[in-house]
C-alpha positions in Angstrom: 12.3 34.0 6.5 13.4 35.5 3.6 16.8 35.0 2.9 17.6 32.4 5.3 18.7 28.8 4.5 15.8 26.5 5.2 16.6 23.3 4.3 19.1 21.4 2.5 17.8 17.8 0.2 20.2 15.7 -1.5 19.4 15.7 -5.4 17.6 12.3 -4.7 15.6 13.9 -2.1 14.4 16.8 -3.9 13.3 15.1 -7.1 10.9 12.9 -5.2 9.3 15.7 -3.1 8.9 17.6 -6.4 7.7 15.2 -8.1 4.8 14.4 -4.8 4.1 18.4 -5.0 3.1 17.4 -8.5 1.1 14.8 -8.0 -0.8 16.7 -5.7 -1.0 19.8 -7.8 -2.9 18.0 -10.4 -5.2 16.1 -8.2 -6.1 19.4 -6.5 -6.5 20.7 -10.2 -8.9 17.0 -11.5 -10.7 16.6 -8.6 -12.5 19.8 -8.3 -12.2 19.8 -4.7 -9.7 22.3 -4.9 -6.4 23.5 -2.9 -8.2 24.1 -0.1 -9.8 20.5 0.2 -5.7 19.9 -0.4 -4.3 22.3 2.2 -7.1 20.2 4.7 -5.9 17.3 4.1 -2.1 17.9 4.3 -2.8 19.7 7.7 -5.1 16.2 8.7 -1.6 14.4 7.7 1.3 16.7 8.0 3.4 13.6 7.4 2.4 12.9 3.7 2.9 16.8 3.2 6.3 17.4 1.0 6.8 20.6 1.8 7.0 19.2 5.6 10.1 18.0 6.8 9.9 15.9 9.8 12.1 16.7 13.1 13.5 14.2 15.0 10.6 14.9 18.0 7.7 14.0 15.1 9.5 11.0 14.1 9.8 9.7 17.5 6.3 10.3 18.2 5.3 8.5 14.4 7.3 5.3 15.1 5.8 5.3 18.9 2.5 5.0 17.2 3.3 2.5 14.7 5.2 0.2 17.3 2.1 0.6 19.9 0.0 -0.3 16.5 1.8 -3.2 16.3 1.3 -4.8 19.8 -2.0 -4.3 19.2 -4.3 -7.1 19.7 -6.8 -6.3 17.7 -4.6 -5.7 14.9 -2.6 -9.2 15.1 -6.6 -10.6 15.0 -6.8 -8.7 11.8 -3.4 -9.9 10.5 -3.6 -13.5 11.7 -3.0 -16.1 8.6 -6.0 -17.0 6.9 -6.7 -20.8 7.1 -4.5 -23.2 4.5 -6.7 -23.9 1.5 -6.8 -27.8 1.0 -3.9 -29.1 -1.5 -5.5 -29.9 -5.5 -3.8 -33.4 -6.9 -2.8 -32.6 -10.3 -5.6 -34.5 -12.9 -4.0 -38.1 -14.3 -2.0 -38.3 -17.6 -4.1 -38.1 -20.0 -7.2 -36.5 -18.6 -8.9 -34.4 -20.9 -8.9 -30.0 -19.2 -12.7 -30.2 -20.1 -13.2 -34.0 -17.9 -11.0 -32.2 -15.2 -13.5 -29.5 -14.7 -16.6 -31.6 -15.0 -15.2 -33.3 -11.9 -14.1 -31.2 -9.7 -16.2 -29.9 -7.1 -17.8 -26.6 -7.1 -15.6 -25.0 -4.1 -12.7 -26.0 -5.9 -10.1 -24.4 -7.7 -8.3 -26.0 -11.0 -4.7 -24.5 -12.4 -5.5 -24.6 -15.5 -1.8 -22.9 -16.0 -0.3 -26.7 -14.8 0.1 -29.5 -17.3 -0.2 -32.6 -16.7 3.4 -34.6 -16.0 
């Protein structure tokens, strides 16, 4: 290896990967888990490793993966839009902010950024 080309970044490139092999530098350093509790994880996840740069072959195999996630049933379940909360008339002209909230139900919300109009 030595002395042979191994990769080649754009400027762009290289200042973000530097700047991950940073970050996880000093979290190996906080943490007190260690580089080897680093070096395990990396290997767990060789694709949030920034010394690893991704062939074609591990990219296909990544967004295979990621499109079979997303034809997932159970994850469209999980992603499905929550209900539509109820829509909150604004309080009459006038209305005191304190006889607003004394009023308004207990499940409800009040904007209490909104002024009255």
């Amino acid at each position: 290896w030595h002395g042979h080309l191994l990769s080649i970044f754009s400027l762009e490139d290289f200042l973000q990967r530097l700047s991950e092999i940073r970050d996880l530098y000093q979290d190996a350093c906080e943490t007190g888990e260690g580089f080897e509790a680093m070096r395990s994880n990396l290997a767990a996840h060789p694709f949030q490793n920034p010394w690893h740069q991704s062939s074609f072959t591990h990219m296909k195999v990544l967004a295979d993966e990621a499109a079979s996630i997303r034809t997932s049933p159970l994850l469209r379940w999980l992603l499905r839009s929550p209900p539509k909360a109820p829509i909150q008339q604004a309080p009459p002209p006038g209305a005191s902010l304190g006889t607003t909230i004394a009023q308004a139900p207990m499940n409800t919300t009040v904007d209490l950024k909104r002024r009255p109009s």
